[in-house]
KOLLUM-971037 format. One record per residue (C-alpha): residue number from 1; residue in one letter; x, y, z. Coordinates in nm, 4 decimals. Layout:
BEGIN
NUM  A  X  Y  Z
...
***
This chain:
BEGIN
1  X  -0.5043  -15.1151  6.1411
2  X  -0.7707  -15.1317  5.8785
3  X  -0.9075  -14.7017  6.0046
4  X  -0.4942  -14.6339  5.9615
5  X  -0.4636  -14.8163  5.5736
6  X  -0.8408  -14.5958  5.4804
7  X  -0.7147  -14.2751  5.6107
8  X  -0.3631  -14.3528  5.3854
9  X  -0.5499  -14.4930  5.0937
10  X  -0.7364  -14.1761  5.0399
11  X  -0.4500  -13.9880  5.0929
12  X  -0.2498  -14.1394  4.8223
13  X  -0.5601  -14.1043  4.6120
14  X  -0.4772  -13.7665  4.6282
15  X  -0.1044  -13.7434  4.5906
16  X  -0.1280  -14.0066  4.2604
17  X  -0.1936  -13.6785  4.0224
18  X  0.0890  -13.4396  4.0903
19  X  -0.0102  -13.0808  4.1836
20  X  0.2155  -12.9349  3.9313
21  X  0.0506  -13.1348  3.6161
22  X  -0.2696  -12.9226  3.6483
23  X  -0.0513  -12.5834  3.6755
24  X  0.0652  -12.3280  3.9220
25  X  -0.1666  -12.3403  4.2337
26  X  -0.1983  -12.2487  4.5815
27  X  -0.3419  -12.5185  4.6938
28  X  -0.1626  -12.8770  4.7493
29  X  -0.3112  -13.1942  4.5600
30  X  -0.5423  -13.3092  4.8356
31  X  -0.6946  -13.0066  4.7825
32  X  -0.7289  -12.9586  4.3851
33  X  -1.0806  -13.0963  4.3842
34  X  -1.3481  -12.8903  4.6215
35  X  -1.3507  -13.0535  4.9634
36  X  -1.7450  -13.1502  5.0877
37  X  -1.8186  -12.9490  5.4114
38  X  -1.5857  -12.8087  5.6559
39  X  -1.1686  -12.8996  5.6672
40  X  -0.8850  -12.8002  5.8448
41  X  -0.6282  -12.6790  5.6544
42  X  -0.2769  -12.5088  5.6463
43  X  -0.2026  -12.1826  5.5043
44  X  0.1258  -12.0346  5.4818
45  X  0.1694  -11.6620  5.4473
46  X  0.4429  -11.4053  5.3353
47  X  0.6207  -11.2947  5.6400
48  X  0.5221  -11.1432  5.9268
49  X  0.1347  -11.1828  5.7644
50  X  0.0163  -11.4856  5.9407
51  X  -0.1638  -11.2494  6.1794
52  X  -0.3727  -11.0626  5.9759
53  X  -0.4953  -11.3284  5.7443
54  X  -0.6116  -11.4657  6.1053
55  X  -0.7913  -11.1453  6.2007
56  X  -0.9491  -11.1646  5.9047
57  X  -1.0659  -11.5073  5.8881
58  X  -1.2193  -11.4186  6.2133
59  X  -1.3641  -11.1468  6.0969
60  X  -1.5676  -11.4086  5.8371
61  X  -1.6926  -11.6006  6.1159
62  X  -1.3853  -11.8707  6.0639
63  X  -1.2009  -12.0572  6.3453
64  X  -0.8540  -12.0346  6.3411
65  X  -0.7411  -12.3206  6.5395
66  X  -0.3869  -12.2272  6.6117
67  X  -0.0819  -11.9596  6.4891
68  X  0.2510  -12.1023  6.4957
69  X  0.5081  -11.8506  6.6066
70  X  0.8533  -12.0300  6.4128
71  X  0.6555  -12.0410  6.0971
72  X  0.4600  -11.8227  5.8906
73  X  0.1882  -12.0725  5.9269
74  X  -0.1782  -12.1041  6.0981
75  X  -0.4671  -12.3930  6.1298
76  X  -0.8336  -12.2780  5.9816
77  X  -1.1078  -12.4969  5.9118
78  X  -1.2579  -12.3543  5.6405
79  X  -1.4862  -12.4511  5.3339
80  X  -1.4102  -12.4297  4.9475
81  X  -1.6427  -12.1325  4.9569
82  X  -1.3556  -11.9776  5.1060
83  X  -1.0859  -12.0877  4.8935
84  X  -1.1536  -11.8353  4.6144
85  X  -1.0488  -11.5736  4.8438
86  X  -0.7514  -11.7306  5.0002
87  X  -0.6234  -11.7674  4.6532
88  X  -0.6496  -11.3686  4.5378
89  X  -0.5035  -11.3366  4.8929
90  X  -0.1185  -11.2002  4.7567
91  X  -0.0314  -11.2673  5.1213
92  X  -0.0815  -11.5954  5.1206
93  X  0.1451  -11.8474  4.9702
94  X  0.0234  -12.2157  4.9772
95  X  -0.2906  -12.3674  5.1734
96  X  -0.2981  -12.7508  5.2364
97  X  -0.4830  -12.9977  5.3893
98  X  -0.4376  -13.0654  5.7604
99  X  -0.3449  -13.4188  5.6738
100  X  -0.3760  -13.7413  5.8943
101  X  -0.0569  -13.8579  5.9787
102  X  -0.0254  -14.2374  6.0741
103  X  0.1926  -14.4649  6.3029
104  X  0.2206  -14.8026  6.3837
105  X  0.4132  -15.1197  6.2888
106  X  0.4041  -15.4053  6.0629
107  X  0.2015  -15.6728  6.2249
108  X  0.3630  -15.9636  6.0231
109  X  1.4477  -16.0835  6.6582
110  X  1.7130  -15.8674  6.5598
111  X  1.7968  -15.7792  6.9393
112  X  2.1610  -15.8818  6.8483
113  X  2.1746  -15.6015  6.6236
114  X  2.1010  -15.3771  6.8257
115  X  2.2813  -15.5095  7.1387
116  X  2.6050  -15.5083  6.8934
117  X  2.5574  -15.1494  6.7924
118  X  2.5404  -15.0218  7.1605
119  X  2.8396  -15.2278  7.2815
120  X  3.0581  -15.0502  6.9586
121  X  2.9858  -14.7015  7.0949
122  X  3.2634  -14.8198  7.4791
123  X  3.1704  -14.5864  7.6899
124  X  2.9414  -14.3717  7.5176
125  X  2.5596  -14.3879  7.6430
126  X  2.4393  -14.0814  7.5016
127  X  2.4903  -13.9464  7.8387
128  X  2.3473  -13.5389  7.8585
129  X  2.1450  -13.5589  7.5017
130  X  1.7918  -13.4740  7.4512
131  X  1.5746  -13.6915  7.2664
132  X  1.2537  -13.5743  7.1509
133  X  0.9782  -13.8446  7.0635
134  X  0.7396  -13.6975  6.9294
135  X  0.4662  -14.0102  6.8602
136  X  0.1687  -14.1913  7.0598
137  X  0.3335  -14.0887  7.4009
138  X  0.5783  -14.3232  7.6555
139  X  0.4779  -14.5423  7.9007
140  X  0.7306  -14.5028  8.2067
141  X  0.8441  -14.8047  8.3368
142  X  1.1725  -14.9513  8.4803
143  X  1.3593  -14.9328  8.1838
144  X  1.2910  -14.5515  8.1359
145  X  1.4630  -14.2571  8.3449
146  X  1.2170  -13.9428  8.4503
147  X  1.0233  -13.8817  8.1300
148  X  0.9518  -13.4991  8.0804
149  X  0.5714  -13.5607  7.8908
150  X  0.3380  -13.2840  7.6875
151  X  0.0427  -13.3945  7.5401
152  X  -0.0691  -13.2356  7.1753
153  X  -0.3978  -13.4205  7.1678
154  X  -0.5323  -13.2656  7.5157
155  X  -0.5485  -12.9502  7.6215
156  X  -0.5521  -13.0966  8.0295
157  X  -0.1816  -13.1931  8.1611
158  X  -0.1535  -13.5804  8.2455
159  X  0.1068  -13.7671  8.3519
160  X  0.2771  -13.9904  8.0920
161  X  0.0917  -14.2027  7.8930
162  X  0.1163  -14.4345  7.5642
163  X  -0.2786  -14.5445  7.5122
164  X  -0.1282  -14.7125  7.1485
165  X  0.2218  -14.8489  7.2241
166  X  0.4272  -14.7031  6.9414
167  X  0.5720  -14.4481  7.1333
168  X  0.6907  -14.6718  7.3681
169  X  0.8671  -14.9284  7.1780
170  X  1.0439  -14.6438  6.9638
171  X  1.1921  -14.4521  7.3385
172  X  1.2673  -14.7972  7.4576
173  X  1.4844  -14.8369  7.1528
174  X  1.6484  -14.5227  7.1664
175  X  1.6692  -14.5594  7.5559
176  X  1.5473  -14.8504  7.7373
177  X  1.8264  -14.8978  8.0176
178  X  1.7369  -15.2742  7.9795
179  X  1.6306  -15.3221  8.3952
180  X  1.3163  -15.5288  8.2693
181  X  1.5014  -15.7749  8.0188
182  X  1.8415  -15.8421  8.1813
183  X  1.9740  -15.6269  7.9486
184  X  1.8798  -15.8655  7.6508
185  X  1.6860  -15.5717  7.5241
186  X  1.9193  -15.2923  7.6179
187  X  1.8404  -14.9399  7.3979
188  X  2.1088  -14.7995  7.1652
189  X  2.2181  -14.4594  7.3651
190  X  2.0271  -14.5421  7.7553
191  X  2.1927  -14.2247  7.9173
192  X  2.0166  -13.9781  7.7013
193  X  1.6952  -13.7805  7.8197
194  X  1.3560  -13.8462  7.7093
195  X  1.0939  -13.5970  7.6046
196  X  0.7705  -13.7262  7.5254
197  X  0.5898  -13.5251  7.2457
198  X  0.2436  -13.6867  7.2336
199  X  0.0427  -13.6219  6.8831
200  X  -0.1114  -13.9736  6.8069
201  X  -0.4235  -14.1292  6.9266
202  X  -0.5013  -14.4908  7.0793
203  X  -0.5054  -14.5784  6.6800
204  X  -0.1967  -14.4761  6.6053
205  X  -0.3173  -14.1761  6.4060
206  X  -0.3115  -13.7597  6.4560
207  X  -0.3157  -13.4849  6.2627
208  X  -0.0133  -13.3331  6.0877
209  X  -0.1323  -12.9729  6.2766
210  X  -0.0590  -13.1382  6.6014
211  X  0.3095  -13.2652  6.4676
212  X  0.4230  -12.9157  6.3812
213  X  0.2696  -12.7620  6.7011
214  X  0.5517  -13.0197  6.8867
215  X  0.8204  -12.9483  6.6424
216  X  0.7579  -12.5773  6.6741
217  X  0.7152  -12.6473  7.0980
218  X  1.0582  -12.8370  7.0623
219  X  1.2607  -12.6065  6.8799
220  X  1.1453  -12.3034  7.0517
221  X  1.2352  -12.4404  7.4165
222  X  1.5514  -12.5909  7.2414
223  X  1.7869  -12.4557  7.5258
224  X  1.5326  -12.5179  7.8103
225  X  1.4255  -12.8876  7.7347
226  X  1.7793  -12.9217  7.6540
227  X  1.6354  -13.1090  7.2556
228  X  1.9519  -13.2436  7.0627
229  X  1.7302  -13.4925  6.8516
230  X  1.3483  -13.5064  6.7169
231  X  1.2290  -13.8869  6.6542
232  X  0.9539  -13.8591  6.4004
233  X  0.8842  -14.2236  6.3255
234  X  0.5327  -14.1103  6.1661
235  X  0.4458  -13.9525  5.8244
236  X  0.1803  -13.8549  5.5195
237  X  0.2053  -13.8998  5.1604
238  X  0.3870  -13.5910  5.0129
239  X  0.1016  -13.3988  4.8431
240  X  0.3122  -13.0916  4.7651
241  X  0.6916  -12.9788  4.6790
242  X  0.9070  -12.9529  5.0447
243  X  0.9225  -12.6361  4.9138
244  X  0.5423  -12.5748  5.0308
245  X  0.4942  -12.8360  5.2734
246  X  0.4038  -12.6761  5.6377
247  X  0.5725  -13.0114  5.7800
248  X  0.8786  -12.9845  5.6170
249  X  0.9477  -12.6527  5.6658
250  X  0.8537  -12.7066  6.0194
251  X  1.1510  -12.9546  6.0250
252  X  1.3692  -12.7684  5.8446
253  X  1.3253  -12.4763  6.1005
254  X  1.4309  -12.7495  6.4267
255  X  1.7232  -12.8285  6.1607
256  X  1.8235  -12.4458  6.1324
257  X  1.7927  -12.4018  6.4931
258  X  2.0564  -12.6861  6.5574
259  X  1.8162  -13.0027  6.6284
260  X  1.9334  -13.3247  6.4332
261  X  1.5973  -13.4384  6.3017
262  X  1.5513  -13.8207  6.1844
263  X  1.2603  -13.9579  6.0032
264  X  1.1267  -14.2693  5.9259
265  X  1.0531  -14.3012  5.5802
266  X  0.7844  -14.5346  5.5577
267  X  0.6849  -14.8863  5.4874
268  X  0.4949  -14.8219  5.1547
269  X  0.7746  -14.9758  4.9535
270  X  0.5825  -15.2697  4.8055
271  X  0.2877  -15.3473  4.5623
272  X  0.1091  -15.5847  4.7450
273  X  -0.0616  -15.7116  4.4780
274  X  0.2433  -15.8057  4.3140
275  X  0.4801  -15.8079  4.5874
276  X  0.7469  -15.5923  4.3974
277  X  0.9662  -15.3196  4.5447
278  X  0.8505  -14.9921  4.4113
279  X  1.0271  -14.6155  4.3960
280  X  0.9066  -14.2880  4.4867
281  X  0.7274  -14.4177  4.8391
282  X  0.9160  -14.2110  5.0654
283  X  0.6596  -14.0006  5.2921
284  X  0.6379  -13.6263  5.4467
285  X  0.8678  -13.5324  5.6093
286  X  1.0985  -13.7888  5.5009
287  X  1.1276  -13.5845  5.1935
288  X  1.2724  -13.2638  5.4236
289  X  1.6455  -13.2501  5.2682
290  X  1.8219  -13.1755  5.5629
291  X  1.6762  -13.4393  5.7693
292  X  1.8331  -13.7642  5.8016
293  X  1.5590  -14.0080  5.6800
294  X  1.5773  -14.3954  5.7661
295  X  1.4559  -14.7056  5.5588
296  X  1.4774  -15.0212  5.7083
297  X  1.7531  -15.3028  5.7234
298  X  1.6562  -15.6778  5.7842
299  X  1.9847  -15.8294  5.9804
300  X  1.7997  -16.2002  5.9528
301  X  1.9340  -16.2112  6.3683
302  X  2.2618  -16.1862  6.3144
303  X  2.5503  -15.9582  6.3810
304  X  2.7322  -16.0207  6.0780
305  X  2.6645  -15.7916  5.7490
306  X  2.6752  -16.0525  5.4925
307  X  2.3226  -16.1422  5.5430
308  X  2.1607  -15.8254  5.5547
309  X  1.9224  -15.7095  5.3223
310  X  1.6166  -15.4079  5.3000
311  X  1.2774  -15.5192  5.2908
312  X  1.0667  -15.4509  5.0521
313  X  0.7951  -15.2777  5.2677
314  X  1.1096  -14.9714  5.2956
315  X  0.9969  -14.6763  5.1631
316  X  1.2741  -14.6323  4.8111
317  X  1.3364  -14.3066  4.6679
318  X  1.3426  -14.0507  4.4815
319  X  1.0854  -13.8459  4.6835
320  X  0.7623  -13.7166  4.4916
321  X  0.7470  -13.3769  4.3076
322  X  1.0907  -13.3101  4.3916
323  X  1.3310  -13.6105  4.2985
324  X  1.5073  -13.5997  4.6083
325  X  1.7338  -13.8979  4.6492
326  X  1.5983  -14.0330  4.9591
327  X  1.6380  -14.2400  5.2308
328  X  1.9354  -14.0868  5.3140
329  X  2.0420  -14.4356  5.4846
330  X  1.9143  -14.7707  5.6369
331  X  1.9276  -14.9389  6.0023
332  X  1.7743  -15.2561  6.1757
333  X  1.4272  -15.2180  6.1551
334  X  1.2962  -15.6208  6.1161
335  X  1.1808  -15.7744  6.3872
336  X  1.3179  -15.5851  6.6830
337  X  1.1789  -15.6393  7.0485
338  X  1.1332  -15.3106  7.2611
339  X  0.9618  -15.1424  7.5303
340  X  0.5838  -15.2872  7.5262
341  X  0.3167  -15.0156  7.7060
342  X  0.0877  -15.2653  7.8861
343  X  -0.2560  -15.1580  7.8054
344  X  -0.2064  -15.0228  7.5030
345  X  -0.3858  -15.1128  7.1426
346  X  -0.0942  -15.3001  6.9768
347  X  -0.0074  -15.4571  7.2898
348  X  -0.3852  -15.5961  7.3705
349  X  -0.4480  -15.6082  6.9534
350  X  -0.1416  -15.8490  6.8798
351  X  -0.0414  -16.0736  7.1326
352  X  0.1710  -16.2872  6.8940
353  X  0.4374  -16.0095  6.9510
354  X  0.4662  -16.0148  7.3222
355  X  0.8058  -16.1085  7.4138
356  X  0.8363  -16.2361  7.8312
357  X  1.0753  -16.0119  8.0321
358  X  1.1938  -16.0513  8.3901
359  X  0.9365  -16.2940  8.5610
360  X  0.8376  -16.4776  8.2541
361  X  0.5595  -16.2066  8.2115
362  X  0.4553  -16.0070  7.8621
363  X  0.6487  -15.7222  7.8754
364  X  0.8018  -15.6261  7.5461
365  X  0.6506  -15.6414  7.1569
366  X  0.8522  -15.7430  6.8491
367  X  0.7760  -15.4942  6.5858
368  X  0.9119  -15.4062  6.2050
369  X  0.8951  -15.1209  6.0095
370  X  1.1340  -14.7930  5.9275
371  X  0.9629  -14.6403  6.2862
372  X  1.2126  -14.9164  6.4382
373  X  1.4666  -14.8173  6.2328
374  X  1.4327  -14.4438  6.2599
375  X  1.4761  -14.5068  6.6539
376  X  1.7866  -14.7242  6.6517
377  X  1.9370  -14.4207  6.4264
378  X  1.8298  -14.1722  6.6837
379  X  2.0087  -14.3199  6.9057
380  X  2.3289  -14.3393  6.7152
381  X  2.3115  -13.9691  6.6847
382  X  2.2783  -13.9376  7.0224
383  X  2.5873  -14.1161  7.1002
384  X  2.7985  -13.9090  6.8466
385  X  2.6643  -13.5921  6.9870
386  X  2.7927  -13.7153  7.2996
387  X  3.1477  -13.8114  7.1786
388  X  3.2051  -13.4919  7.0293
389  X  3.0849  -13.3031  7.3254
390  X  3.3263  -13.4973  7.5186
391  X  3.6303  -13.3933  7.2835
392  X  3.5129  -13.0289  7.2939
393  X  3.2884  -12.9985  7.0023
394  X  2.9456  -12.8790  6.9533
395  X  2.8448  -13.0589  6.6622
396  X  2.5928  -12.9584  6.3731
397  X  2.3200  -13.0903  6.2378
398  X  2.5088  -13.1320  5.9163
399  X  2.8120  -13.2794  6.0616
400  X  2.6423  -13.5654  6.2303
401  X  2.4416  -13.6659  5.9324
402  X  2.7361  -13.6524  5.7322
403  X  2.9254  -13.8791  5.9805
404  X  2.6581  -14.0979  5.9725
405  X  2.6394  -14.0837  5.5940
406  X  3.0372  -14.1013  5.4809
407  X  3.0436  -14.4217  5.7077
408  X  2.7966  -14.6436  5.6003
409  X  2.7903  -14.9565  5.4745
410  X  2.6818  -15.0875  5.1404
411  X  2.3614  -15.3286  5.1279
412  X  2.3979  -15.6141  4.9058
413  X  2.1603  -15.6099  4.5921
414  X  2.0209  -15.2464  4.6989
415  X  2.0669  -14.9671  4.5080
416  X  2.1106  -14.5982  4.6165
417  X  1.7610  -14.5186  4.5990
418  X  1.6289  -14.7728  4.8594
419  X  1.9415  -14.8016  5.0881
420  X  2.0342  -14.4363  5.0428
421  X  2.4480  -14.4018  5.1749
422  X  2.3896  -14.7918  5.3030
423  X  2.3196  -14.9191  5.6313
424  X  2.4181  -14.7346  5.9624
425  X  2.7414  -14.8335  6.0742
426  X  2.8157  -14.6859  6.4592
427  X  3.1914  -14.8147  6.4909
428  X  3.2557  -14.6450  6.2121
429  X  3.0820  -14.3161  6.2258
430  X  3.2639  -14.3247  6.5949
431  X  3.6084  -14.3819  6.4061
432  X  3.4826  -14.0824  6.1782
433  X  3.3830  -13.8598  6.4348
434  X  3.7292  -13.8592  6.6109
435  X  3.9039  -13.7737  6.3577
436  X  3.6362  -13.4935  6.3131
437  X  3.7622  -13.3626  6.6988
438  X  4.0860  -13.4215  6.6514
439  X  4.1314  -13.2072  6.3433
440  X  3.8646  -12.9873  6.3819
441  X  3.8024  -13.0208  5.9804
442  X  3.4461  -13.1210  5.8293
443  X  3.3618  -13.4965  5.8240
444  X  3.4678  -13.5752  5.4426
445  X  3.8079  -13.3705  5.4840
446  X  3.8595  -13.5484  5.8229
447  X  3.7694  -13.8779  5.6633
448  X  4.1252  -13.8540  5.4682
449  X  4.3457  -13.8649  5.7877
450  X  4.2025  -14.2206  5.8348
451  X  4.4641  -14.4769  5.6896
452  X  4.1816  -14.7234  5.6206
453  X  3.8036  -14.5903  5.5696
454  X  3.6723  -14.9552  5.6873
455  X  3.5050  -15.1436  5.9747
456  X  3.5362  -15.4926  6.0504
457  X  3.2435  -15.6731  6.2505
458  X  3.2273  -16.0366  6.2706
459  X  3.5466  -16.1108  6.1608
460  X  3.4990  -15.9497  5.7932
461  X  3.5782  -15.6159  5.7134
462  X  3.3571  -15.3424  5.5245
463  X  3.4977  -15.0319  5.3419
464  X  3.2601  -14.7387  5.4108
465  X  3.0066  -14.6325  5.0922
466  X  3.2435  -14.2776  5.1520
467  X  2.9203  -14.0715  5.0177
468  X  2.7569  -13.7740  5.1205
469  X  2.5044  -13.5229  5.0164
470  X  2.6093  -13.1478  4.8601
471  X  2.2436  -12.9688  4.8558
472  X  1.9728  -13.1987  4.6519
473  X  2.2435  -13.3510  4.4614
474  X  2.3881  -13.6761  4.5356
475  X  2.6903  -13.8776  4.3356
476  X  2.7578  -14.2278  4.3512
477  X  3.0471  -14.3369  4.1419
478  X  2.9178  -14.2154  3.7700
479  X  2.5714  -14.2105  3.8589
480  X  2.3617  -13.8839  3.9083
481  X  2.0960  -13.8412  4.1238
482  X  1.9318  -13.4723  4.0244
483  X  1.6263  -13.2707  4.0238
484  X  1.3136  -13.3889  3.8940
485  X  1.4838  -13.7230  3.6501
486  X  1.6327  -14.0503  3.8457
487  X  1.8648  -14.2240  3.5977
488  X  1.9242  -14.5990  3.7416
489  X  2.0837  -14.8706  3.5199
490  X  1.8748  -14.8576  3.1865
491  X  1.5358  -14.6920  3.4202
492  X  1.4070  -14.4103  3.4408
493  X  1.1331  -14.4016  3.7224
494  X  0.9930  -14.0419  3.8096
495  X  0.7806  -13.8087  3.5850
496  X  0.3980  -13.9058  3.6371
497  X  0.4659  -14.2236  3.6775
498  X  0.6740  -14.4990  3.9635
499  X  0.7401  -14.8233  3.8124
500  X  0.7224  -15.1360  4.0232
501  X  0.8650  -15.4184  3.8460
502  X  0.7041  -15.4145  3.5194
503  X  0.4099  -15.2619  3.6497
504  X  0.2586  -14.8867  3.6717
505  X  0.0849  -14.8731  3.9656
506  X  0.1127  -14.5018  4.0198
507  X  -0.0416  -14.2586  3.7971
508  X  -0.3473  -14.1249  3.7836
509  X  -0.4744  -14.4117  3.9366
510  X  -0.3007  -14.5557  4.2900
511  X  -0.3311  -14.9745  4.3318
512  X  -0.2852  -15.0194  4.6861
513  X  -0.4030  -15.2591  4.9525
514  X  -0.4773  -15.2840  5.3242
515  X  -0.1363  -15.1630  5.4177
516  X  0.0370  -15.1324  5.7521
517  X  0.2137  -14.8590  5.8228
518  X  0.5428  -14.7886  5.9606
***
């Protein structure tokens, strides 16, 4: 944990002096001050030039590590001798770093939440849809149909394998047909197909160069992998606009190319010296507007909504540089038991979250964090992309986050910055999508054929939040979320600075602990 928190405390060292306050530049934050010695980086070209920058970084002497074909993109490592040139380079547009991205879970159950949301969805299992997971790998084990594996860290095929355990726990989420647990830890959508996309190490770390390389893999064999869905429950800190950002542009491609994409968006929502909830922690590529990005909901064990609340590790909004309003919504992410890959680092590292399965043996891990929650939401796309298959309709990206948006439930006490549309609410984003088949009209337009926009669970009944996004622009009641200014209340937090509670911990200098992520 402590090699994951170093990597992300440097990295937000980076990111706390905004790109933009020192002027137009090529180059992305991490990047502003001369890097010692040789480092990878990204550089994105005009179109069509990606190739001849290559040849003639070769030409220098320069490795070029990799070309990516959906992007105008390639990997160097280079040194800041080089960057002078790269910069009168007209055909090149923006160079950042190759930046560590980190997974892993809060080290600190909700199965009823999850059990409840799966039993909503009848007959729907997610039965035909593709599920990419692109993380530490997946373990196969009982719970688990055929897993179709690739391996981003190794250039030698293997079979599947999950030497850190988050991958696991996220597909058994999504997936687990529940053979190991009696079905106490059943996963949301266990008919759909698992593709295992491994880019993170035995610590739970990679390198963002290895995430696009699966995204780009992904997208490109779309039809023959049969992808519906990319799980990224991983991230950076945003050191550039999405604008620039080789991830989120990466995502956005999948996105174009009809992939639902959902992201976790990270569990740096607290000051841990002060234990306050703080805005603008939202990671890369949680920041990529047209994926759906997931903070986390805390449903205390219970099925009932009156008791729910977001924890204040969730990742709040608006997103940095940009002011997108972000996460786009919530789901159970506290406490929830899941696949465990026997082995592994968190399984060995913690056993105080080994759960018994069948036999009275370890065989599952209770974990927290917005990686949890990003998983559970996966899987609810995966069940609507199902139902409107079934009725005759191939669904859009677009349509099923705006399903999953217009029906969502308000939080109590959270705002629209740190539970984004609310929490994830499958009855009624199943109620929603009919209507979508039967009329054939978009979500909000189908939305008014419903007598009652509301769910009831537990015996109470919740009126859906009834929002969605247009662009970068979001409205809730009179309040305006827009561009590069977040008006909440009487606060204002964006500019140079994120307030948590009364304190300014983000500026030019970042106060941060020994954080786990995700």
């Amino acid at each position: 944990m402590r090699f994951r928190a170093a990597i992300f405390a440097i990295a937000l060292a980076a990111a706390a002096t905004p790109a933009v306050a020192a002027g137009p530049s090529k180059f992305d934050a991490a990047l502003q001050t001369s890097p010692a010695g040789t480092v990878r980086v990204l550089i994105t070209t005009t179109t069509g030039a990606s190739a001849a920058v290559a040849a003639r970084l070769r030409q220098r002497g320069k490795h070029v590590a990799a070309e990516y074909r959906l992007l105008n993109l390639l990997a160097a490592d280079l040194t800041a001798a080089d960057f002078d040139a790269l910069s009168a380079d007209s055909t090149v547009l923006g160079v950042s770093i190759d930046a560590a991205v980190v997974s892993g879970a809060t080290t600190k159950s909700a199965p009823a939440a999850v059990r409840q949301m799966a039993a909503s969805a009848s007959t729907l299992t997610g039965r035909g849809v593709g599920v990419a997971v692109i993380d530490s790998g997946i373990q196969p084990d009982g719970d688990f149909s055929k897993v179709t594996f690739y391996d981003f860290t190794s250039a030698a095929p293997t079979a599947p394998y999950d030497d850190y355990g988050h991958g696991t726990h996220v597909a058994g989420l999504i997936a687990s047909k529940g053979a190991l647990s009696q079905n106490a830890y059943t996963g949301v959508a266990p008919g759909v197909r698992l593709i295992a996309m491994k880019v993170l190490d035995a610590n739970g770390a990679g390198q963002t160069s290895a995430v696009i390389a699966a995204i780009e893999f992904a997208t490109l064999n779309k039809n023959a992998l049969g992808v519906d869905i990319i799980n990224l429950s991983l991230g950076h800190p945003i050191l550039e606009p999405a604008a620039t950002d080789p991830l989120v542009q990466a995502v956005e491609a999948a996105v174009r190319a009809g992939i639902v994409v959902v992201v976790s968006a990270g569990n740096v929502g607290r000051n841990l010296v002060t234990g306050a909830p703080g805005y603008a922690g939202i990671l890369s590529p949680g920041n990529a507007p047209s994926a759906i990005t997931v903070g986390a909901v805390d449903t205390a064990g219970t099925t009932t909504r009156t008791d729910d609340s977001v924890p204040a590790y969730s990742s709040r909004g608006p997103t940095w540089y940009d002011g997108y309003a972000k996460p786009d919504i919530v789901a159970p992410g506290q406490n929830l038991v899941s696949d465990a890959a026997l082995g592994s680092t968190l399984f060995t590292e913690h056993p105080e979250r080994q759960v018994a399965g069948n036999g009275g043996l370890p065989r599952f891990l209770r974990l927290s964090g917005t990686s949890m929650s990003a998983a559970v939401a996966s899987g609810v796309a995966a069940l609507l992309i199902e139902q409107a298959r079934n009725g005759g309709l191939a669904p859009s990206p677009d349509t099923i986050k705006a399903v999953i948006e217009y029906s969502a439930l308000d939080v109590a006490g959270a705002d629209p910055l740190t539970q984004g549309h609310g929490a994830i609410n499958l009855p009624g984003a199943v109620a929603l999508m009919d209507a979508v088949v039967a009329t054939g009209l978009s979500p909000v337009d189908a939305a008014s054929t419903i007598p009652s926009p509301t769910t009831t669970i537990a015996g109470e009944t919740w009126t859906w939040n009834q929002t969605v996004v247009w662009g970068n622009t979001v409205v809730w009641g009179n309040t305006v979320v827009w561009g590069n200014t977040v008006v909440w209340g009487n606060t204002v937090v964006w500019g140079s600075t994120v307030v948590w509670g009364n304190t300014v911990v983000w500026g030019n200098t970042v106060v941060w602990g020994n954080v786990d992520l995700f």
